[in-house]
C-alpha positions in Angstrom: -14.3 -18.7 -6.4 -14.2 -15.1 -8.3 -10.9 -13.2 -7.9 -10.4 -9.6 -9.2 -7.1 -7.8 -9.0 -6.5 -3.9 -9.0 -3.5 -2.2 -10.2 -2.9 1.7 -10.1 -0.1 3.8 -12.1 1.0 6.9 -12.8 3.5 7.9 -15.9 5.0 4.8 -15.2 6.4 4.1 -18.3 9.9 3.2 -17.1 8.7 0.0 -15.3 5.9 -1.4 -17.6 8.2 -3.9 -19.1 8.6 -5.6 -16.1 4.8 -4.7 -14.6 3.8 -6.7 -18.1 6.1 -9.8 -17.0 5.0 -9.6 -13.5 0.9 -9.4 -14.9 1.2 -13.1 -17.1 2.7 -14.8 -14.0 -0.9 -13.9 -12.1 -3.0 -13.2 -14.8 -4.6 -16.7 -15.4 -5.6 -16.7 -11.6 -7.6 -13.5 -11.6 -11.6 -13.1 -13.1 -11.2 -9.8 -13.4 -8.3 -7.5 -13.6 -8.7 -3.5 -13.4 -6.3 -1.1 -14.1 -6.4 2.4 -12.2 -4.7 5.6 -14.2 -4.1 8.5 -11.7 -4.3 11.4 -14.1 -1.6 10.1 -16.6 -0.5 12.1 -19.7 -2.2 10.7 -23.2 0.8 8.6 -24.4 1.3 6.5 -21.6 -2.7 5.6 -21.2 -2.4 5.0 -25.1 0.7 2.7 -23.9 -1.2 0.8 -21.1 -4.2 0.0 -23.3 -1.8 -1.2 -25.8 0.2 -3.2 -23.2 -3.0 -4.6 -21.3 -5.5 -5.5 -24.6 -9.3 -6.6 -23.0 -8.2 -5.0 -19.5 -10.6 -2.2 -17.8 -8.8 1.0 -17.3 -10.2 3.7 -15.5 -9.1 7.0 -16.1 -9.1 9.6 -13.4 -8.6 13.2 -14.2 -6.1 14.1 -11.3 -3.8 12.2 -9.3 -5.1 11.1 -6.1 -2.7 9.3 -4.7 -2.4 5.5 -3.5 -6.4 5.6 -1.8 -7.9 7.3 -4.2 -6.9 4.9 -7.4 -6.9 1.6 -5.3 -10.7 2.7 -4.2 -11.7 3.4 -7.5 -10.7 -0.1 -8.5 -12.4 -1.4 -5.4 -15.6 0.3 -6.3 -15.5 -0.6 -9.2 -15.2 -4.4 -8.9 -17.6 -4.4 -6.4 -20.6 -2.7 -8.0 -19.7 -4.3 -11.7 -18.4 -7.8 -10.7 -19.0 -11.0 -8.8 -15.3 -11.7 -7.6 -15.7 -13.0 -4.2 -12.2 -11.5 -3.1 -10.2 -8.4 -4.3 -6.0 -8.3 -4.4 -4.0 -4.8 -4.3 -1.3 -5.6 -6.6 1.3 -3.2 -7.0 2.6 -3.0 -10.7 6.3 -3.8 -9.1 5.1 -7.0 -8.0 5.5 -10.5 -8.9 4.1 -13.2 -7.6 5.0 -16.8 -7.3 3.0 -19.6 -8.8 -0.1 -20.5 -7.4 0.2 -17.2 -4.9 -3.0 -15.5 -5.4 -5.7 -18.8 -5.6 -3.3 -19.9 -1.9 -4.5 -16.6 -1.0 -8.1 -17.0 -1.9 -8.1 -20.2 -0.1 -7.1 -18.9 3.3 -9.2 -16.6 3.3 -12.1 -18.5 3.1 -11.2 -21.0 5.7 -10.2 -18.5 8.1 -13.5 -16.3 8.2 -11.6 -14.2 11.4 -9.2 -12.9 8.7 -10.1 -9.6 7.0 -6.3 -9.3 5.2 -4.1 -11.7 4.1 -0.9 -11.0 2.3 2.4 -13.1 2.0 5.9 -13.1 2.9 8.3 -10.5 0.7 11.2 -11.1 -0.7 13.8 -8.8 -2.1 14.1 -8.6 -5.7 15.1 -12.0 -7.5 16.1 -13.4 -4.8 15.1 -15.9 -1.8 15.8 -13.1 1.1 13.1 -11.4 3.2 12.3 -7.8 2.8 9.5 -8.9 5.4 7.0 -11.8 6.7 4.4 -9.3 8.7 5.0 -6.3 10.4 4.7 -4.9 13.8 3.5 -1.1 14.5 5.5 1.1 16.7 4.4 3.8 19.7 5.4 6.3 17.1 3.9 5.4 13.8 6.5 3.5 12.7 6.6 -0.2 10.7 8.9 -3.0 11.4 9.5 -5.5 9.4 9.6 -8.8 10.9 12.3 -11.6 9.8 14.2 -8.9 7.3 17.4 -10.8 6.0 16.2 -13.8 7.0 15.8 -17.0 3.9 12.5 -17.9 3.2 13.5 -21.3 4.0 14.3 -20.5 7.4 10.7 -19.3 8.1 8.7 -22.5 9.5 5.3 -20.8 10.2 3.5 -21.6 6.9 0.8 -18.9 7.9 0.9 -15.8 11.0 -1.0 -13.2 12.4 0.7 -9.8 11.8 -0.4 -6.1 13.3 0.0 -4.9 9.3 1.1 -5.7 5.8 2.4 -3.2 3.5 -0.3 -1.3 1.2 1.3 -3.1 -2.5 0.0 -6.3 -1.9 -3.2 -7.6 -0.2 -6.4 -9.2 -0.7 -9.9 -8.9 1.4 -13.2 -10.4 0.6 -16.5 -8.6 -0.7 -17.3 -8.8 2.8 -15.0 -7.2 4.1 -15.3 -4.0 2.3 -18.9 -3.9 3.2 -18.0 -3.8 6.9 -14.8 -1.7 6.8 -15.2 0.2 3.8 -12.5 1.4 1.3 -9.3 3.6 2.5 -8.9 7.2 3.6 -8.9 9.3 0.9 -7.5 12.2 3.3 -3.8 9.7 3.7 -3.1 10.3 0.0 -0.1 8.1 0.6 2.0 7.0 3.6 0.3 5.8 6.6 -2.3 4.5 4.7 -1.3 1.2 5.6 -1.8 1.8 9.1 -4.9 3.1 9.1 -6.2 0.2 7.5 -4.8 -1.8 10.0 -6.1 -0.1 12.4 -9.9 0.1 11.0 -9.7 -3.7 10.4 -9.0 -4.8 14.3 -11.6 -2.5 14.9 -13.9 -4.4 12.7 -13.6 -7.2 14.2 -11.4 -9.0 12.0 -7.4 -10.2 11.8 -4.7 -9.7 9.6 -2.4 -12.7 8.2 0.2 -13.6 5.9 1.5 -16.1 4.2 5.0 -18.0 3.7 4.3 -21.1 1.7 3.5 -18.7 -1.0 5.0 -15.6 -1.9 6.0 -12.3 -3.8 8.9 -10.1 -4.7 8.9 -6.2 -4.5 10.8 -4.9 -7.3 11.3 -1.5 -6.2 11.5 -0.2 -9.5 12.8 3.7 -9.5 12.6 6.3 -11.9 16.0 7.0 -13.7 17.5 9.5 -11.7 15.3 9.3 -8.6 17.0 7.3 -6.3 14.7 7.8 -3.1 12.4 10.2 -2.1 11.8 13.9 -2.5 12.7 16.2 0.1 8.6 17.2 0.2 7.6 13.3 1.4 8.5 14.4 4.8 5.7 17.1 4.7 3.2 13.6 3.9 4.7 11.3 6.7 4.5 13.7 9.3 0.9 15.4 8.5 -0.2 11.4 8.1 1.6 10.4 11.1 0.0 13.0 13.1 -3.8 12.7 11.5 -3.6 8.5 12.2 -3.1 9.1 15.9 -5.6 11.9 16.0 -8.2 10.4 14.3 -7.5 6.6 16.2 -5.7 7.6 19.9 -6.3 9.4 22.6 -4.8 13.0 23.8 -1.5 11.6 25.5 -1.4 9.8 22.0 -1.8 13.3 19.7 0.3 15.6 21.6 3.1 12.9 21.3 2.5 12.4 17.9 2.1 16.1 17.1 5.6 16.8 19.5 7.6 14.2 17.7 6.8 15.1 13.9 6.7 18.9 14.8 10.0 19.6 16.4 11.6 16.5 17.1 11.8 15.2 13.8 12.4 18.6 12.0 14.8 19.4 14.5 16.9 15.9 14.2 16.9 16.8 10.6 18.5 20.3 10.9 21.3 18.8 12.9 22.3 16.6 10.0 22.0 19.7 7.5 18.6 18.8 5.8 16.9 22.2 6.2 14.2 21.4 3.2 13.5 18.4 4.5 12.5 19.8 8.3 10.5 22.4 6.8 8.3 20.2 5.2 8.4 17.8 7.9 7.3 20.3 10.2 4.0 22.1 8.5 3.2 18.1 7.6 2.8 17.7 11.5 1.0 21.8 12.3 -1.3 20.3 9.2 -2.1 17.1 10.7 -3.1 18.3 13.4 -5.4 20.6 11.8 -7.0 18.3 9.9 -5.8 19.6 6.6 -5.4 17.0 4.5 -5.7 19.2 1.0 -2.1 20.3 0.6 -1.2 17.3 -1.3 0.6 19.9 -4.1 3.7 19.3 -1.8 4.2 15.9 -3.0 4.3 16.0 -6.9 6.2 12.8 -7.6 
């Protein structure tokens, strides 16, 4: 049993304190452990070597987004290693003792399982952010059991139609059957288009409650939530998923709601920028022009 985790960042100075705390609670349960820069100044790479001694760091040269750094970590580990399994860990998430060898385990007793993730819980604290997710009509993701204890869940494993892009693992295997993520996604909606792929592979998605993690959801000082220019991502993304997986009743509902529906609903609450954005993301996703990524500089 040979377990490699990947981690990506960006500037993320502001959060490596607790990234570093996070790391030594899963550390001694991962073979290898890679480290994905997304075109980071100088300073904070220096700062991350320093931080993570012995670790591999890859340095790309641009930022490209969630996909792009998780499947350079992928590849990575698959064509320098001999872990078995691979875990997406989010540097804003800890795990709880014994979470990622549970993991491991499951997945090699349940060979109908491409994913397997675990229940969430909000930040210090015993309370469900979510134990699986279901996908909407409209691109949406539901969290399943939100608010509730973790002691109130009974099901020590479950099939789910997703888990969040932070925190999974898959098997070599897997990747050689589904291959890595969508470059095109950038970010948001990548999730689902992994979900997607992976019924279509064949295989099922699960997670765990016996074991589990906590999302940190650690924010830049003064950034609070998200630019105005995400809109312009969900929207294209929403729109590209359902062109690139449905049907044409699918699309032109797709395109409709994240074209004028959306943009609309958001110039009625006074949030002009924000419909702008929203609706070239859904003209562009259509199009298949997945290049304009400049919009979203985090």
């Amino acid at each position: 049993m040979k377990i490699a985790g990947v981690t990506m960042t960006y500037n993320d100075g502001y959060k490596i304190k607790e990234w570093k705390t996070h790391y030594d609670t899963y550390r001694s349960e991962l073979d290898y452990y890679v480290i994905v820069d997304n075109g980071s100044s100088n300073e904070y790479v220096s700062l991350i070597k320093d931080t993570f001694p012995g670790e591999k760091v890859i340095e790309r040269n641009s930022n490209g987004g969630c996909t792009a750094a998780y499947n350079d970590g992928i590849k990575y580990i698959l064509d320098n290693t001999d872990a078995d399994a691979i875990v997406i860990l989010g540097n804003d998430i800890k795990t709880s003792e014994g979470c990622l060898t549970k993991m491991y385990s499951y997945l090699s007793n349940h060979k109908d399982v491409g994913i397997v993730s675990t229940a969430i819980l909000r930040i210090n604290s015993d309370i469900l952010d979510n134990f699986g997710h279901t996908i909407t009509y409209f691109g949406t993701i539901r969290e399943c059991d939100r608010g509730k204890r973790i002691s109130e869940i009974k099901e020590k494993s479950k099939l789910t139609e997703l888990v969040t892009g932070g925190f999974y693992m898959a098997t070599r295997e897997y990747y050689k059957k589904v291959g890595l993520q969508d470059e095109k996604l950038f970010m948001y909606s990548d999730e689902i288009d992994t979900a997607i792929r992976t019924r279509k592979a064949g295989f099922k998605i699960a997670v765990l409650s016996d074991v589990y993690a906590w999302h940190w959801h650690i924010n830049q000082p003064g950034q609070g939530s998200r630019k105005p220019a995400a809109n312009y991502l969900v929207s294209r993304n929403r729109v590209y998923v359902a062109k690139k997986h449905y049907g044409f009743i699918h699309i032109s509902i797709m395109f409709l709601t994240y074209t004028f529906v959306v943009p609309l609903n958001l110039l009625r609450h006074g949030f002009k920028e924000k419909a702008g954005y929203a609706f070239w993301g859904g003209i562009n996703g259509l199009k298949g022009d997945m290049e304009l990524n400049r919009y979203t500089e985090f």
